[in-house]
C-alpha positions in Angstrom: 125.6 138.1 253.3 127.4 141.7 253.3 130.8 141.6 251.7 134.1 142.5 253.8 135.6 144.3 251.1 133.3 145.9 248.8 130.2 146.2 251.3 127.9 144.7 248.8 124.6 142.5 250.0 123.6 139.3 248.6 121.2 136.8 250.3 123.1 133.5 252.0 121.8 130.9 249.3 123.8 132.4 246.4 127.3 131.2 248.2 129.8 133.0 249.6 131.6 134.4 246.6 131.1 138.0 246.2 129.3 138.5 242.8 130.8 142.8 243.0 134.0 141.8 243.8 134.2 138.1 243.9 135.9 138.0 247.1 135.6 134.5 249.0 135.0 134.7 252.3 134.6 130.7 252.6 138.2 130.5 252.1 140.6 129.8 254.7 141.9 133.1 256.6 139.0 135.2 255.0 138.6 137.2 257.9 142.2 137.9 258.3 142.6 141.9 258.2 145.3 142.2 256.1 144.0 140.1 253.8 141.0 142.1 253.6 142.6 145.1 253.8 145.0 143.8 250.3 141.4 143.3 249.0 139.8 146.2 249.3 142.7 148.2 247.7 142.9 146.0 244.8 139.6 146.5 244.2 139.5 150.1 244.7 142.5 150.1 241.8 140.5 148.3 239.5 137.4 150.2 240.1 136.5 153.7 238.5 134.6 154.9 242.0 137.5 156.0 243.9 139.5 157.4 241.4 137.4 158.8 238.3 140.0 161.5 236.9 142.8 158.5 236.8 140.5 156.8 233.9 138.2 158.9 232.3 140.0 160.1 229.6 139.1 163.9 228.2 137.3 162.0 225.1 135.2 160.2 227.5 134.1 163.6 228.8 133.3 165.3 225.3 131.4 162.6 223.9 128.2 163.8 225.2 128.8 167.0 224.1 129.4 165.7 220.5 126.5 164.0 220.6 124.6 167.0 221.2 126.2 168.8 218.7 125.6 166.3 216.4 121.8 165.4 217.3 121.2 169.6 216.6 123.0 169.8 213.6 120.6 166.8 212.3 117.7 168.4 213.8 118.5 171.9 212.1 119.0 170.2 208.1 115.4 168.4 209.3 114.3 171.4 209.9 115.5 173.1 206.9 114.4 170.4 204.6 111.3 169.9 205.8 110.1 173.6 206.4 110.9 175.1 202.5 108.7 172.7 200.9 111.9 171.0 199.1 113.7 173.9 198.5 116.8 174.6 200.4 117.4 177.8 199.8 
């Protein structure tokens, strides 16, 4: 089956409930555009997809960048540690 509101694919024998979106299209008036339409823009709210920048807060996008900064400055006392032979200095 290919879902009305999310576009997702699922074969027939796993029901008719969306499993991305969990819209039912066995339900009465399923087809009906405006419902559909009232679907697909309450799942576009709820998704991250069509608006990124509304929910990815500027943490979200440094956290990589800490990790890295974190991973080197491991790697760098490693480094320093284990190239003097015990001695840090």
């Amino acid at each position: 089956m290919k879902c009305l509101v999310c576009l997702a694919t699922w074969p027939d024998d796993q029901g008719a409930l969306c499993p991305q979106c969990r819209y039912d299209h066995a339900a009465a008036g399923a087809r009906d555009a405006a419902r559909v339409h009232a679907a697909r823009a309450a799942f576009q709210d709820k998704t991250t997809a069509y608006a990124p920048d509304t929910r990815v807060t500027t943490w979200d996008k440094w956290r990589p960048w800490a990790a890295v900064g974190i991973a080197l400055l491991l790697f760098v006392f490693w480094l320093r540690a284990c190239g003097s032979f015990g001695f840090m200095f």
